[in-house]
Wavefront OBJ file of the C-alpha trace (Angstrom):
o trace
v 2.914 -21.499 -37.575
v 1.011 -24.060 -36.231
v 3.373 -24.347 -33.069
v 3.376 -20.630 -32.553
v -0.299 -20.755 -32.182
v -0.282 -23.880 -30.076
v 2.911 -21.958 -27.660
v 0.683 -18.503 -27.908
v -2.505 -21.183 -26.360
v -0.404 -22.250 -23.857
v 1.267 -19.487 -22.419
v -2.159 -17.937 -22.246
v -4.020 -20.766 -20.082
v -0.810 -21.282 -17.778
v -1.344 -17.174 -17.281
v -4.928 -17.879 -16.659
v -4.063 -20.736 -14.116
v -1.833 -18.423 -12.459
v -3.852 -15.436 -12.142
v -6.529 -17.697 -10.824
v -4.268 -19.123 -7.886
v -2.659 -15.362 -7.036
v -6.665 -14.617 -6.255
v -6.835 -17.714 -3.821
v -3.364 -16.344 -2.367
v -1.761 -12.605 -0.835
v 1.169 -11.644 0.552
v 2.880 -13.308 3.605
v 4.580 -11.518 6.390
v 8.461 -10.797 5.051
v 10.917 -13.464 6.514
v 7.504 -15.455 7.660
v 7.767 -19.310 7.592
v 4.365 -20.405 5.788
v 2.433 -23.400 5.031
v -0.757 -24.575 3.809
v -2.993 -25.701 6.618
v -5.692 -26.739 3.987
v -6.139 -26.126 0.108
v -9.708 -27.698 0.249
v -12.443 -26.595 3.295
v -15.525 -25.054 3.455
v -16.775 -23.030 6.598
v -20.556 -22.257 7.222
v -20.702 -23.216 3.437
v -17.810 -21.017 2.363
v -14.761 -22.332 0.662
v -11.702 -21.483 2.205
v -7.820 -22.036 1.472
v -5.772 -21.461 5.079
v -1.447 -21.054 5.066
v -0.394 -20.744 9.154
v 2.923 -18.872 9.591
v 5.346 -17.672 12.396
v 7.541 -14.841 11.888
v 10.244 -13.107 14.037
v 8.081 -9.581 13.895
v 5.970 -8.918 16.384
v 2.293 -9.022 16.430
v 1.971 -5.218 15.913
v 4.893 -5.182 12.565
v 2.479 -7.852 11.004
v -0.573 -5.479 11.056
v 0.901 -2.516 9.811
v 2.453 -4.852 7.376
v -1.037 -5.496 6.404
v -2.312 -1.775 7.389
v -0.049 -0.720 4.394
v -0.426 -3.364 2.155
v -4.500 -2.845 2.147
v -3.997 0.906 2.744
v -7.397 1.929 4.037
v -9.974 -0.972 2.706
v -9.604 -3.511 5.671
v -11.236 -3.963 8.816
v -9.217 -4.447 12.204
v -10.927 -6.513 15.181
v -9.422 -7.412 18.614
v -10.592 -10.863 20.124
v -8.769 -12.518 23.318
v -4.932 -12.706 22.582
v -5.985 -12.472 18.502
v -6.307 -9.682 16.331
v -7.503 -10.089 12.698
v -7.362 -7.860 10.190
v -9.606 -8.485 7.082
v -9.553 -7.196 3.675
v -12.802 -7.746 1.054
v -11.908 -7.651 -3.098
v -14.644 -8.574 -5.438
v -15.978 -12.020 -4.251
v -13.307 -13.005 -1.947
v -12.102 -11.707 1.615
v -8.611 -12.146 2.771
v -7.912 -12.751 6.480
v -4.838 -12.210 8.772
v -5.322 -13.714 11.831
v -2.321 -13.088 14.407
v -1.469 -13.365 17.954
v 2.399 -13.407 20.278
v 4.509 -16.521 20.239
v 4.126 -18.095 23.960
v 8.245 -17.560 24.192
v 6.696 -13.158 23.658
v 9.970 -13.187 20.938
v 7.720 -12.823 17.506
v 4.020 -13.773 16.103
v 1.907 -16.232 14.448
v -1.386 -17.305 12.845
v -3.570 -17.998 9.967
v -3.417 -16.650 6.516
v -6.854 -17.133 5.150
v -8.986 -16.742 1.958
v -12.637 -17.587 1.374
v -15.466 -16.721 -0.798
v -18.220 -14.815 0.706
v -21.984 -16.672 0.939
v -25.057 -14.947 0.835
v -26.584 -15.143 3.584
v -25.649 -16.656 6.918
v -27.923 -17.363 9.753
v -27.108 -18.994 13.076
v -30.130 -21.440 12.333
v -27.848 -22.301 8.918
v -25.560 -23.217 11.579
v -27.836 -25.335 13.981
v -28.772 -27.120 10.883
v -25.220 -27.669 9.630
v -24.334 -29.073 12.866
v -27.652 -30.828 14.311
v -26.173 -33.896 14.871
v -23.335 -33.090 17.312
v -24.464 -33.443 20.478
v -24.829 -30.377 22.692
v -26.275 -29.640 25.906
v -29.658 -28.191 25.749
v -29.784 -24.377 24.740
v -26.190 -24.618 23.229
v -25.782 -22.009 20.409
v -23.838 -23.253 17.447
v -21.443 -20.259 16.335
v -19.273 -21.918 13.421
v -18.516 -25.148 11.489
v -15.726 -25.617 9.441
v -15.357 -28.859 6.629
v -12.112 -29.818 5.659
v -11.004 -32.479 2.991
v -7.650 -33.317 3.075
v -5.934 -36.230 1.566
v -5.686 -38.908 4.081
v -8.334 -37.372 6.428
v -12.378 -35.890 6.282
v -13.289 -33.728 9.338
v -15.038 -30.513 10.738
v -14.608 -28.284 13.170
v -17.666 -26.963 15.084
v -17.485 -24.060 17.571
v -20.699 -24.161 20.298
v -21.141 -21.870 23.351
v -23.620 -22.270 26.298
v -24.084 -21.025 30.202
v -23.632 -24.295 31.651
v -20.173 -24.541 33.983
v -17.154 -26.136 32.247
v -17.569 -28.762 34.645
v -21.070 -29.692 33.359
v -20.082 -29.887 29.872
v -16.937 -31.642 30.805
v -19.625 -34.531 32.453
v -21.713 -34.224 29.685
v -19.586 -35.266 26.945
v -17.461 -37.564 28.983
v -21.388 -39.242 29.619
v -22.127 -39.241 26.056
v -19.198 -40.597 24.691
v -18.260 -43.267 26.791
v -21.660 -44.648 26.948
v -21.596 -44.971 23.224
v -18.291 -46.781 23.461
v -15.564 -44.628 22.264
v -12.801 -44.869 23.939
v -10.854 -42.510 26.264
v -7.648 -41.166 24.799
v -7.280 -37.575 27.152
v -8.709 -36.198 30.300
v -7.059 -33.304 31.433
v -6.888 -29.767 32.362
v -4.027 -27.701 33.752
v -5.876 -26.206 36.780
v -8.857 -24.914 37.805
v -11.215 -23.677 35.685
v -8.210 -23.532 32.356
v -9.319 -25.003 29.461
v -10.248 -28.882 29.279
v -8.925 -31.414 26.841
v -11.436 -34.405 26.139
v -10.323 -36.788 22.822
v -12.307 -39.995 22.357
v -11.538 -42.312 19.506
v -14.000 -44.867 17.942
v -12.490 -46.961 15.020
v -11.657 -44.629 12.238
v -13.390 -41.412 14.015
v -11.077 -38.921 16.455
v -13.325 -36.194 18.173
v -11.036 -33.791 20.032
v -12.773 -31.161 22.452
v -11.534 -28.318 24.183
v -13.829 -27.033 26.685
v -12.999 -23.095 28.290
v -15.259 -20.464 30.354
v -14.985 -17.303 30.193
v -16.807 -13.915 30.956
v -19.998 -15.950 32.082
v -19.873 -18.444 28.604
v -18.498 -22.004 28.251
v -16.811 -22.180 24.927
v -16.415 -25.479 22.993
v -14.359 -26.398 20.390
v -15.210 -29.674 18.714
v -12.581 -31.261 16.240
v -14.148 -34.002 14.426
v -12.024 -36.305 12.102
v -12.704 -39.268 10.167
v -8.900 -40.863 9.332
v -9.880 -42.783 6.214
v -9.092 -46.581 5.679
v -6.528 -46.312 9.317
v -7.425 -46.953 12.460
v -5.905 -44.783 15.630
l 1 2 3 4 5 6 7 8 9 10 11 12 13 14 15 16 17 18 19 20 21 22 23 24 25 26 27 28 29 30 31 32 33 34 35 36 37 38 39 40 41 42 43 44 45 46 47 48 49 50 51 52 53 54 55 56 57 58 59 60 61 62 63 64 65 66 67 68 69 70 71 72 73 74 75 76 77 78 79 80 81 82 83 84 85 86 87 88 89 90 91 92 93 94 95 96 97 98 99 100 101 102 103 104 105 106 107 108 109 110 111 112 113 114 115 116 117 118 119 120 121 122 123 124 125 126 127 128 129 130 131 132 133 134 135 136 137 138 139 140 141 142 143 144 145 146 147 148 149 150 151 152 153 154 155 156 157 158 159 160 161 162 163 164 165 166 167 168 169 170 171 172 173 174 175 176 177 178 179 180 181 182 183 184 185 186 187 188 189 190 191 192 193 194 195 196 197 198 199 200 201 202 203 204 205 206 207 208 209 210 211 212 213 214 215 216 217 218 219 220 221 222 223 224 225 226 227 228 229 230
């Protein structure tokens, strides 16, 4: 009797376990190759659990995947070469973010999940990330914490009117002069993105730096890489 009751306990946590996983999880595209790209983050303050996947469909069969998965409660947004579609259920939204393969022969992106804070303000933001430098009038969209085994970091998205080339000078000035060192300086033409990555004992900070419609965009990817050096 005793073991019945202890087998009935069991199978009824593992069920609970499970359920509570499926919420953090949702469908991937069919024939999609997925993998986690974090179990453990937090962006603006919001926990998040990301899976990236590539798939032979194209980008439009993965949204009406989703378009008849979620039937009619989702929202659909178009932003440079991505397109999201979003679905909200109880305290959780569920993200598909999607764009072409470069070889135009199938799709890829993020599978996301998050909980959904209260309130966010950009000066939550400008708080979150007051310590990354920033040329003056820079307006901090986004941060995003990860904790990974192995590896701390955050990502921090920033956007200002200053010419790529400024910022490119400005954070080439500010890192060099604090004695990190120099890992990549490029860009693949005029006015394309730019690739800065500076390295300073344990820390990586990798930048991309893009204009566009009248904006410089920068994307800050901060690591710390534990007890290993680069």
């Amino acid at each position: 009797m005793k073991l019945m009751v202890y087998l009935f306990l069991l199978s009824v946590l593992l069920l609970s376990q499970i359920a509570l996983a499926d919420k953090w999880s949702f469908a991937s595209p069919p024939g999609a190759q997925v993998e986690w790209v974090t179990s453990n983050a937090s962006f603006n303050s919001i926990n998040i659990k990301g899976r990236h996947f590539t798939t032979k469909r194209s980008m439009e069969s993965v949204l009406q995947f989703y378009r008849n998965l979620w039937q009619e409660n989702f929202a659909e947004i178009d932003y440079g070469p991505w397109r999201m579609i979003s679905r909200k259920e109880d305290e959780l939204m569920y993200t598909v973010q999607v764009q072409i393969l470069p070889s135009g022969k199938g799709a890829f992106g993020i599978l996301g999940v998050s909980d959904i804070a209260e309130k966010l303000k950009n000066s939550d933001f400008e708080e979150q990330a007051k310590n990354f430098p920033k040329m003056h009038g820079s307006i901090v969209s986004s941060e995003m914490k990860m904790n990974d085994p192995g590896k701390k970091g955050k990502v921090i998205l920033l956007s200002n009117e200053y010419s790529l080339a400024s910022n490119v000078t400005y954070y080439k000035n500010y890192y060099q002069s604090r004695d990190w060192t120099v890992q990549a300086d490029k860009s693949i033409g005029f006015n394309t993105p730019h690739t800065l990555v500076f390295t300073k004992g344990r820390e990586m900070v990798n930048l991309v730096i893009a204009r566009g419609s009248g904006t410089t965009n920068v994307v800050a990817n901060i690591v710390n890489k534990g007890v290993l050096n680069w």
